[in-house]
N, C-alpha and C positions, 0 to 999 in steps of 0.2 A: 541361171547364173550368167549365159550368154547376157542375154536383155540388160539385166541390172549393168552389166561389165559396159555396157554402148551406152546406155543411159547416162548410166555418169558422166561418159566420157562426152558424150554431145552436153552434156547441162551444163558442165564446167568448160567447156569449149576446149579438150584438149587434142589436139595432133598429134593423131596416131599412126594413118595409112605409110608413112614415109618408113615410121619405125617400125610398122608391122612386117612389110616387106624384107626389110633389113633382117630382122630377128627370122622371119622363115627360111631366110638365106644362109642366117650363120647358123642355124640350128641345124640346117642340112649337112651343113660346111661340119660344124661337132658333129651329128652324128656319124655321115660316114667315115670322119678318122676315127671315132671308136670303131666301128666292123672291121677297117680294112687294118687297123692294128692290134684288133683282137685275132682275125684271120693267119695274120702276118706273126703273131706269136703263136699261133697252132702249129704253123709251119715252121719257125724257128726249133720250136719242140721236138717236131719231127729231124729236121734236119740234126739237128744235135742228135737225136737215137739214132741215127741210120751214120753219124761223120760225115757230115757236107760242109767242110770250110766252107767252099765257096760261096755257098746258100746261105750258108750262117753269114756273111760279112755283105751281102746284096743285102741280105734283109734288113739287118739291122743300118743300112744307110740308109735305108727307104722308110724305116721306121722312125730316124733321126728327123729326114725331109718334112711327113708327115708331123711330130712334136712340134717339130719349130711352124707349121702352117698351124698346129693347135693352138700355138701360144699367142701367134700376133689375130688370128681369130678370137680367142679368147679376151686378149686386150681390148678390141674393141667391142666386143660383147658387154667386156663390165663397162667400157667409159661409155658408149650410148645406153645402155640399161639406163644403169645409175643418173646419167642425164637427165633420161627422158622418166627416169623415176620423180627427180627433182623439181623435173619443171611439171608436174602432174603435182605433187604437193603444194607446191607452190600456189597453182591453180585454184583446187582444193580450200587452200585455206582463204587466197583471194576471195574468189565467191564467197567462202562461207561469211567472211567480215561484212561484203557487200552486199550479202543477204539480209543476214542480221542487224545489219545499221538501217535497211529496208523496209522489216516486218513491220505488221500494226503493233501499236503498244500493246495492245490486249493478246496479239498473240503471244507475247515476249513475255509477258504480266502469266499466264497461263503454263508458261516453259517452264520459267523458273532462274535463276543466277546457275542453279547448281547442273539441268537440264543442260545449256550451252554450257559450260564450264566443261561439263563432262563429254560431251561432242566434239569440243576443239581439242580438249585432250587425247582423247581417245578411238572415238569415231574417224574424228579425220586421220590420224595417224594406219588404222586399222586398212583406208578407205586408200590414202596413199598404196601400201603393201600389195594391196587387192588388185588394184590395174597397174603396178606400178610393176610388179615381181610375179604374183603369184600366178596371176593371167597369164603372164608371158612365160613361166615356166612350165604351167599346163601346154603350152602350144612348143614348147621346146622337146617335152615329156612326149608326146604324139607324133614328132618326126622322128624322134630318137629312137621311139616302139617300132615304129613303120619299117624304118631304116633292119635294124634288128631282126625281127620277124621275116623280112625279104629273104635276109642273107639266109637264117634257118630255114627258109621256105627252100632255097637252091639246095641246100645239103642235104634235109631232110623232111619233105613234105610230111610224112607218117609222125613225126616227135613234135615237128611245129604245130599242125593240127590237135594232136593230146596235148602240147602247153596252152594253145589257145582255149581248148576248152574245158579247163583246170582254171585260170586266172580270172577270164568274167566271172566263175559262181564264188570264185572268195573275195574277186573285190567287189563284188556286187552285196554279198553279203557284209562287208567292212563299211561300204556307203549304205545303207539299210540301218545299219547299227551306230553309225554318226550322226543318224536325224537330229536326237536329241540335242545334240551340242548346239545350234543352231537357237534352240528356243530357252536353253542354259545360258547361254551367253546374252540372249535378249533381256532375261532374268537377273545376270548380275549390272550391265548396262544399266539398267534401271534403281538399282541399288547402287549401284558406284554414283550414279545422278544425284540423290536422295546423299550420301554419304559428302558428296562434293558441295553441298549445299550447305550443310551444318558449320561445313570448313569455312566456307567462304563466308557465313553470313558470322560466324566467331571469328574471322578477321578482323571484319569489318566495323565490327562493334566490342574489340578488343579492351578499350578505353570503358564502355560501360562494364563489359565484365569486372575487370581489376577494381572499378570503386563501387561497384555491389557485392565484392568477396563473393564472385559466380562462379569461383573456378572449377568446386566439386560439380556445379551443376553444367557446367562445359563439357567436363570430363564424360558426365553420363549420358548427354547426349549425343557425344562424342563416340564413345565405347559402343552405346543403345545403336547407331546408324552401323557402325563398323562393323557390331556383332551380324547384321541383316546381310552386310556387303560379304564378308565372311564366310556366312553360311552357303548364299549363293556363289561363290567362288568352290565351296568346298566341294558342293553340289557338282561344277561344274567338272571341275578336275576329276573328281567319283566317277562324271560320265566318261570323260577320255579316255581315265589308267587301262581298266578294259581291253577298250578299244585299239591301245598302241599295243597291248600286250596279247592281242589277237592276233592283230598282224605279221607280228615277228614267230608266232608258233606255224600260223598257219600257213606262214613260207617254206615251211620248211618241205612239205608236204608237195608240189609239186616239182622240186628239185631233187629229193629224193626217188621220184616216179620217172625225171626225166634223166640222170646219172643211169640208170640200171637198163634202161631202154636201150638210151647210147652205147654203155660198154656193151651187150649183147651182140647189139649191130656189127660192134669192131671187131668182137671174136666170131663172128659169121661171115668178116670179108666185107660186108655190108656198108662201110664207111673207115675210111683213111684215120692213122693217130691225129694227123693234123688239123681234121675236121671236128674229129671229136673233141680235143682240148678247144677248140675255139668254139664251137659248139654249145658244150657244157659250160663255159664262159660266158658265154650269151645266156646262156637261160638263169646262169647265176644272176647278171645285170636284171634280169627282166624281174624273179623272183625279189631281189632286195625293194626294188622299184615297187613291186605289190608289199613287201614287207613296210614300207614306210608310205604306203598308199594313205591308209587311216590318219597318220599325220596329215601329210599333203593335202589331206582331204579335208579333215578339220581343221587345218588355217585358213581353208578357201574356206570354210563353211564359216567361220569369225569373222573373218573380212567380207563376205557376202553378208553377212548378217550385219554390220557395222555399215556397210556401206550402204543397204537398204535403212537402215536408220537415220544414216544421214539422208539421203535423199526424202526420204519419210517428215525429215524435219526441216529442210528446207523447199516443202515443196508449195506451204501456203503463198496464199497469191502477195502481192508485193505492194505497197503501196504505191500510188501516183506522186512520186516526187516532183515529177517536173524541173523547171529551173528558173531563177531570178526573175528573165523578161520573159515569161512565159504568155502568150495572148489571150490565156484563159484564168490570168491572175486577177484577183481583186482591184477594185483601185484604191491608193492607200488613202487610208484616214475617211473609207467609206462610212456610213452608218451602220448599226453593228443591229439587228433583228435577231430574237427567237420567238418563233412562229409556233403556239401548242407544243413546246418540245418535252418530250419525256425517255428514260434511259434507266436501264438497270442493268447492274452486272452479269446477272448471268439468269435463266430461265424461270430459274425457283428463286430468286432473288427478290422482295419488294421494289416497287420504283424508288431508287435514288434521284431521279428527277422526276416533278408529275405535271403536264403540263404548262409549262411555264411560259409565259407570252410577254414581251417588253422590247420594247427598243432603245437603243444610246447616240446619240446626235454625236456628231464628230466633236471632237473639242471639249468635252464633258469629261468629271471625274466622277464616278461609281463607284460606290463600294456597298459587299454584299455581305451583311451580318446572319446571324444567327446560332444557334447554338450546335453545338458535335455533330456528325452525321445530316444535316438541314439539307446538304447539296451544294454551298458555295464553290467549294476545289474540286468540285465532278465539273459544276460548269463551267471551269475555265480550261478543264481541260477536253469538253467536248467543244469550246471556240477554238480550240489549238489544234481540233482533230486527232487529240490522241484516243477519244471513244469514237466508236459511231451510234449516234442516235437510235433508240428504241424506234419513235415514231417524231413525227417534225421533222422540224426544220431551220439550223441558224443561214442567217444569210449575210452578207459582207457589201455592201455596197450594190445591193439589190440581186446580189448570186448566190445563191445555195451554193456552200462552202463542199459540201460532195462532191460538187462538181469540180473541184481546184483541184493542181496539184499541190500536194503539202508545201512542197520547200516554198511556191509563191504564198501560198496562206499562211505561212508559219514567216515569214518576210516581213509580213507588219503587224509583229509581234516582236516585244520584249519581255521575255518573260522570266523571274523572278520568283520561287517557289520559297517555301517557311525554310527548306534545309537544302540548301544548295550546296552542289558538288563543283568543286577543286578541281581543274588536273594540277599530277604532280609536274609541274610546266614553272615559268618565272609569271612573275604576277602581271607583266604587262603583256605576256600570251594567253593569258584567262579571260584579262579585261576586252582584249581587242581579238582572241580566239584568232588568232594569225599567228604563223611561227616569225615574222620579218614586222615590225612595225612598222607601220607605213605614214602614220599623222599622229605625231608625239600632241600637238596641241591638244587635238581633239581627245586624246589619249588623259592628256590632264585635265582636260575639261571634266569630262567625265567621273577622274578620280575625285576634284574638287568638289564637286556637286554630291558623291557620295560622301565625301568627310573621311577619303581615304589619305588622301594626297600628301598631308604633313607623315603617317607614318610610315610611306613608300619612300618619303623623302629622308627618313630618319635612319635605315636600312642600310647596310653598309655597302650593296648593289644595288641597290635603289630599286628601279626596274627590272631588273635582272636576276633580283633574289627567286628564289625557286623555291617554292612548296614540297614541302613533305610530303609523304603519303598520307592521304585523310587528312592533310590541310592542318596537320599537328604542330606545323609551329607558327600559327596564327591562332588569336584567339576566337570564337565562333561570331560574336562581335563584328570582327576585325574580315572574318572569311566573310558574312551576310555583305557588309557594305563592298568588297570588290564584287560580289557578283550584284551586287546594282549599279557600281560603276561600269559592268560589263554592260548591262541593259539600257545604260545612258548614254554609251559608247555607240551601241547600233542604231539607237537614233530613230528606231522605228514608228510610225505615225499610233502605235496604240502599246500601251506599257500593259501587263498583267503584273499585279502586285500577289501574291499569296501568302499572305500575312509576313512579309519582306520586313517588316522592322520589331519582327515578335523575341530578335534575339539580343535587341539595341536596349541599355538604360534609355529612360525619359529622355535625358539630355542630348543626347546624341540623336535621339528620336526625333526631334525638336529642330533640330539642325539640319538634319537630313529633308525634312519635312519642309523646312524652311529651304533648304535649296534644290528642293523638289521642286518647288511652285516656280523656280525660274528654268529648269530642265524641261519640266512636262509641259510650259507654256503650248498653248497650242494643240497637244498632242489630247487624245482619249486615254483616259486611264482608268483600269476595273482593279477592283480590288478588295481582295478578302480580307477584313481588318476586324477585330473591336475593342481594340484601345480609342477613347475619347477623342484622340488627340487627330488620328486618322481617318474617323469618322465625320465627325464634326465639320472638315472643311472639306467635303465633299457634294458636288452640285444635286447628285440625288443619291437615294440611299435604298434601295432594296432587300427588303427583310424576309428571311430564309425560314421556313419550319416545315421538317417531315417532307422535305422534296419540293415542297409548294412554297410561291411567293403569298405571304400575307401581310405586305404591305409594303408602297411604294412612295416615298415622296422627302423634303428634305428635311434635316436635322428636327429644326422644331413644329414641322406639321406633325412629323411622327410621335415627337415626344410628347406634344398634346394626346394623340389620335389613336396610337398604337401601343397596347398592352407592354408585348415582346421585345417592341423596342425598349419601349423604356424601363423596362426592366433589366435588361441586359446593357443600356447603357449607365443606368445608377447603379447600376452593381458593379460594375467594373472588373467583371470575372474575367480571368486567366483559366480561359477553356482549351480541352483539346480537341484540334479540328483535324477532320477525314484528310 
């Protein structure tokens, strides 16, 4: 628990040492005003049996002095807690965003929507609590014992001795008996993931439900996930009830041993009334403290468990981002090499890519045909570096792209996928992905070239209009072409197209196409296409089957030369691609 508790706190970089001090200070500061105003009502006690005004109206000033040092102690106790709670979550979630915007795609791709979803919600919340509270209340709980146990020790070495050794065998047997919660709550975490997944991914595809009449089948797999999340929640609660309802029986059992010891003492002379009421007070605190041990103990054990989950999942290594002018960047509108490259998803997976060998002269338009599954949208996305290579090698300007940081290889790159994502932002923070616009021309340039410009113009905010969630009040049409405006916005020395105009009529296709050729002047551009139209004016043409290229070269050498091509070009099928 220790470990994990410093772990975190170094990972996330948060500053403790100032506040740890702090808090052994006031904790000291709490516990000994409880002793000495538990003491100070033993005596009150007394005095009251015996008629000591005097003693009664000392004490109770002194008891007044002490409240009012509890209180402004306590005020500061919660406003630094709670601070230094805050600024630990804070922490927390920072990292966790700048982890996650870090990962490799494939780790992300392997997680899941639902996997993070259920960690921001919950993990970090749990992880907060964990160093933020529950640490610091275990170390508040150990002076306060310490504290306690002393004062008993000065009255009565023989009763503190039998409470001490009464209280390790039932909270020792109470943490024994809380293992389980630890691997129960690992168990619904994992099904809260699995249940958070179903949600978000029926969000998000909300619009298909509704016009496929999916609602009963939402429902059930709605119910189907929640029944699992459920079960193991019910599970887990089964373990606790138990265990909370151990604690409070088996409190009772050394205060009852300690009451009867004490009164004896008092009718032998043995110990003063005033010792014994403050006394048997103190062992009341101690016993409740063990009666709500099983709690205290199974929140650390949730939040220890939550919080090794998150560390668990943010601990894969991090990609090489790098930055803009980095010296170990490509140079842009280098030549673009794959050298024998081959890639498959996962172990038992066939090759998605099987040796593939070619290269693109700068200035070139490419585009890579073939049918479902062939590998064209793997291989752009292992030029983007969002896979890493089975075995090969692409290279960029005569460098092995491994070698780069992303953000500079991904730099000259414009890339443009079949279903491009929206933020809910105004549309001239999509195109130019800036919250401040900073080159309106270049801004319209951009829209013009994608054949956006007349209906931004038509807009009653023009530039300023904002997008709904899921880009719901633009037509899919309408969302493809800004996110090309966006890619003609960056300006990048090489375009990736992934089948970027498969959402466009002809017409618009045509236009686009036609004010492509004055945008992309210049530039390299790859591209997964096979509509005629996009093919066709393309410098060379790459043809894709079963991982492997089986043929290379332009429009009409292939259509003489090549099967597949020209099959797939006279047919003009509307395929679905990887």
């Amino acid at each position: 628990m220790i470990s994990t508790f410093f772990k975190t706190m170094k990972r996330n970089r948060i500053k403790y040492r100032g506040f740890m001090v702090f808090w052994l200070i006031s904790s000291g500061i709490f516990s000994v005003a409880i002793v000495l105003q538990t003491q100070m009502r033993g005596s009150l006690g007394e005095a009251a049996y015996y008629g000591q005004p005097n003693t009664i109206l000392r004490l109770l000033i002194l008891l007044t002095i002490i409240s009012v040092v509890r209180a402004i102690n306590a005020f500061f106790r919660t406003y630094y807690r709670m601070r230094f709670s805050a600024n630990a979550g804070y922490n927390l979630r920072a990292n966790f965003v700048k982890y996650f915007s870090r990962i490799s795609f494939t780790t992300f791709e392997k997680a899941g929507s639902g996997e993070s979803l259920s960690i921001f919600q919950t993990d970090l919340r749990w992880a907060r609590d964990f160093i933020g509270a529950q640490g610091w209340e275990l170390v508040e709980d150990t002076v306060y014992l310490v504290a306690i146990f002393a004062f008993m020790f000065m009255v009565s070495p023989f009763l503190t001795f039998v409470l001490i050794g009464i209280i390790p065998v039932l909270a020792g047997m109470q943490m024994l008996s809380s293992i389980p919660i630890q691997k129960r709550q690992r168990v619904m975490s994992e099904e809260r993931a699995n249940f958070n997944a179903v949600v978000n991914d029926s969000l998000q595809n909300i619009s298909t439900i509704a016009a496929y009449s999916l609602e009963d089948v939402l429902e059930e797999r709605y119910l189907a996930a929640y029944d699992k999340f459920f079960a193991a929640f019910k599970q887990f609660f089964l373990t606790m009830l138990p265990l909370l309802s151990f604690g409070f029986v088996a409190a009772c059992i050394p205060l009852a041993v300690i009451n009867v010891l004490a009164a004896r003492r008092v009718l032998n002379g043995d110990m003063s009334l005033a010792d014994f009421i403050a006394f048997t007070a103190m062992a009341l605190m101690t016993v409740e403290w063990v009666a709500t041990l099983a709690e205290r103990f199974s929140g650390v054990q949730i939040g220890m468990a939550n919080t090794k989950r998150l560390l668990g999942s943010t601990s894969e290594e991090l990609e090489d981002v790098g930055f803009a002018n980095d010296e170990r960047r490509a140079n842009d509108g280098g030549a673009i090499s794959f050298n024998n490259l081959s890639f498959k998803y996962n172990d038992d997976a066939p090759l998605a890519v099987d040796s593939v060998t070619f290269s693109i002269k700068p200035g070139t338009r490419i585009a890579f045909v073939g049918g479902s599954g062939s590998g064209k949208s793997t291989l752009l996305k292992l030029l983007l570096g969002l896979y890493e290579p089975t075995s090969g090698e692409i290279s960029v300007s005569g460098k092995n792209i491994a070698g780069l940081p992303k953000h500079s290889l991904r730099n000259i790159f414009a890339y443009v996928p079949q279903d491009s994502f929206l933020f809910p932002e105004s549309i001239g923070q999509n195109i130019t992905l800036e919250s401040i616009i900073t080159d309106m021309p270049r801004l319209e340039k951009a829209a013009q070239d994608a054949g956006i410009l007349e209906f931004v113009n038509s807009l009653p905010n023009k530039w300023d209009d904002v997008l709904q969630e899921a880009s719901e009040n633009v037509s899919g049409g309408q969302r493809q072409r800004i996110a090309i405006a966006r890619a003609f916005y960056k300006n990048a020395p090489v375009i990736l197209f992934d089948e970027a105009t498969s959402a466009l009529d002809p017409t618009t296709e045509a236009a686009i196409l036609e004010s492509f050729d004055k945008a992309a002047k210049g530039k390299t551009v790859i591209m997964v296409a096979h509509r005629p139209a996009a093919i066709a004016a393309c410098d060379q043409i790459i043809v894709m089957e079963n991982g492997k290229i089986c043929g290379i070269g332009t429009h009409d050498e292939l259509i003489e030369s090549n099967t597949v091509y020209k099959n797939l070009y006279e047919n003009r099928k509307e395929v679905a691609y990887e």
